[in-house]
C-alpha positions in Angstrom: 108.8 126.5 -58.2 108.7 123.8 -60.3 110.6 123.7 -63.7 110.9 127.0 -63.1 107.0 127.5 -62.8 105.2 128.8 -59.9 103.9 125.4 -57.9 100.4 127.4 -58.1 98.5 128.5 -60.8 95.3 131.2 -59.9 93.2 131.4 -62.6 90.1 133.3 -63.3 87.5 133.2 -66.2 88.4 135.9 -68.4 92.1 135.9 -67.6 94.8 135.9 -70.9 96.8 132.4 -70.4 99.8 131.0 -72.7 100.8 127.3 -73.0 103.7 126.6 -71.7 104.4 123.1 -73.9 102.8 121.7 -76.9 99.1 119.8 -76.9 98.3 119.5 -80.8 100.8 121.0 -83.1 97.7 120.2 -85.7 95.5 122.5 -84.1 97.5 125.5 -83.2 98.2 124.9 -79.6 101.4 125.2 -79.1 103.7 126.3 -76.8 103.4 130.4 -76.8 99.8 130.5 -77.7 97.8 133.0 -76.2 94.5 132.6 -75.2 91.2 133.9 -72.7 89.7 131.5 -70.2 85.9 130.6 -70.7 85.6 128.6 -67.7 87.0 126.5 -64.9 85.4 122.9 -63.6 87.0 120.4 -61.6 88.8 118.5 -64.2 89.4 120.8 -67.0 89.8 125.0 -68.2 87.8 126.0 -71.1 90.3 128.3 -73.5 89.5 130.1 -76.5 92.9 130.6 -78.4 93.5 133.5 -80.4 94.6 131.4 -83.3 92.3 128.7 -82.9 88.4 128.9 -84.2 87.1 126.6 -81.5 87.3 126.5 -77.3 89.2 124.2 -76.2 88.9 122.3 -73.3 92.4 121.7 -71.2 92.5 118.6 -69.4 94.1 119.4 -65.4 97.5 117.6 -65.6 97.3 114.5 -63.4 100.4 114.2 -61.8 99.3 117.4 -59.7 97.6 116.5 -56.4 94.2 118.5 -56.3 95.3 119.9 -53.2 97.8 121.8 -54.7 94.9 123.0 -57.7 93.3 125.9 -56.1 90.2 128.2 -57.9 90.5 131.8 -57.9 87.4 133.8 -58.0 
């Protein structure tokens, strides 16, 4: 665990996510917001957030290795 987070994350397109921090306070993503995944690529998740009108593309943090980023089918 790290942070007291699972060191892996398996996601799936048309799984229900929550942020876990705050990206744009602006915008509505925040940490709590709940949201469907759209789609998965190598460098980013594609969310639609139930309070937000638009997807939203989340950028893969960087300081994980992508050996330790793993896609779930």
């Amino acid at each position: 665990m790290t942070a007291g987070l699972e060191a892996k994350l398996c996601l799936a397109v048309g799984a229900r996510v929550m942020l876990r921090r705050n990206i744009d306070t602006k915008a509505g993503l925040v940490n709590g917001a709940i949201g469907t995944v759209l789609s998965i690529a190598a460098q980013h998740v594609t969310v639609q957030f139930d309070n937000v009108p638009a997807p939203c593309k989340i950028d893969k943090p960087m300081q994980l290795p992508s050996t330790s980023v793993r896609v779930c089918h």
